[in-house]
Residue, then its C-alpha position, 0 to 999 in steps of 0.5 A: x403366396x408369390x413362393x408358392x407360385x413360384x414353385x407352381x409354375x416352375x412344375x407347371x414349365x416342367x409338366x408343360x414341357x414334358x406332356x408336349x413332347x410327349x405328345x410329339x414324340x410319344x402319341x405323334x399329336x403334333x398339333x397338341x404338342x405345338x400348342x403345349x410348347x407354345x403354351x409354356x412362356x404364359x407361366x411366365x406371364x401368369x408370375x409376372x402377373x401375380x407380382x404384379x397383382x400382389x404388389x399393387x395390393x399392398x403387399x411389402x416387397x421381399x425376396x420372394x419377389x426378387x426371386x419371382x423376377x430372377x425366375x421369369x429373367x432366367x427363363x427369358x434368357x434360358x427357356x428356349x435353349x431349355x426346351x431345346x435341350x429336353x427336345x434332344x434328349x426326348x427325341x433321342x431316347x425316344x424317337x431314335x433322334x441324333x445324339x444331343x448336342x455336347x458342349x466343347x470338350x477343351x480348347x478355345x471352343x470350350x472358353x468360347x461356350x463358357x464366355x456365352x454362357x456368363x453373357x446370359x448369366x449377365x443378360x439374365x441379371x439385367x432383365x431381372x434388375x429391369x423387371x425389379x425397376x419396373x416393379x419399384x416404379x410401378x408400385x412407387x412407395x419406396x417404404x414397401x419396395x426396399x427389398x427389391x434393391x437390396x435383392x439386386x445386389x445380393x443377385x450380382x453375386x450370381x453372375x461374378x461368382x459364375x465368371x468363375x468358369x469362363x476366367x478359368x477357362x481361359x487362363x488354363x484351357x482343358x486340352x482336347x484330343x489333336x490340340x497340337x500346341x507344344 
């Protein structure tokens, strides 16, 4: 139950984010389109909800609770760069808007967006272990909540492997058009 939720919201984020530009962009109803934007954090609630809902009536604890909480911490983290980037890019094709924002092509800045980007990575994993905790206390029969741990370890994994990017750039940083260091 909780995967096909899972996947529900994450069309019901989408959908969401599409009809309120859309709606702001397209069909110029500001108001219906601040209401649809606004609206997209309650999937978030309605997932943290049916976990909650499903633990507490028994159910054993798998991956796709932990996957339920890694889903809500990402889009804590990244929900709103998220919207901010779909609003760009809607706004540009759309609406004759300015070109999106890139990130930096080489150089210190370009390690500087890479390190920010691990820093979310990490704060994500935090917030999902906490709502893993959260959800372990809450239902407090550690023969049905295992899984939630073990899941925390498997999900550490994301953020060393995503260091990757951020070491990489800085041990040899891309250069960039006028980087005069010679």
């Amino acid at each position: 139950m909780i995967l096909a939720i899972i996947i529900g919201c994450e069309i019901g984020f989408w959908v969401l984010l599409g009809l309120g530009l859309a709606s702001r962009y397209l069909w110029g109803m500001r108001r219906l389109s601040t209401a649809l934007l606004l609206a997209v954090p309650l999937v978030d609630v309605v997932l943290l909800g049916a976990a909650v809902v499903d633990m507490r009536g028994g159910a054993e604890a798998d991956w796709r609770h932990g996957l339920a909480a890694a889903y809500i911490a990402y889009s804590i983290v990244f929900g709103h760069r998220t919207v901010k980037w779909a609003d760009a890019k809607f706004a540009h094709r759309f609406a004759d808007g300015p070109e999106p924002w890139k990130p930096p092509a080489g150089g210190m800045a370009r390690t500087r967006y890479e390190w920010g980007i691990w820093l979310r990575i990490v704060v994500a994993y935090g917030i999902a272990c906490a709502l893993l905790l959260g959800l372990t206390w809450i239902v407090d029969d550690p023969s049905r909540t295992g899984a939630l741990t073990a899941f925390m370890g498997s999900l550490l994994r994301i953020p060393l492997i995503a260091a990757i990017w951020p070491v990489s750039y800085s041990l040899f940083p891309k250069k960039v058009a006028g980087d005069s260091k010679a």
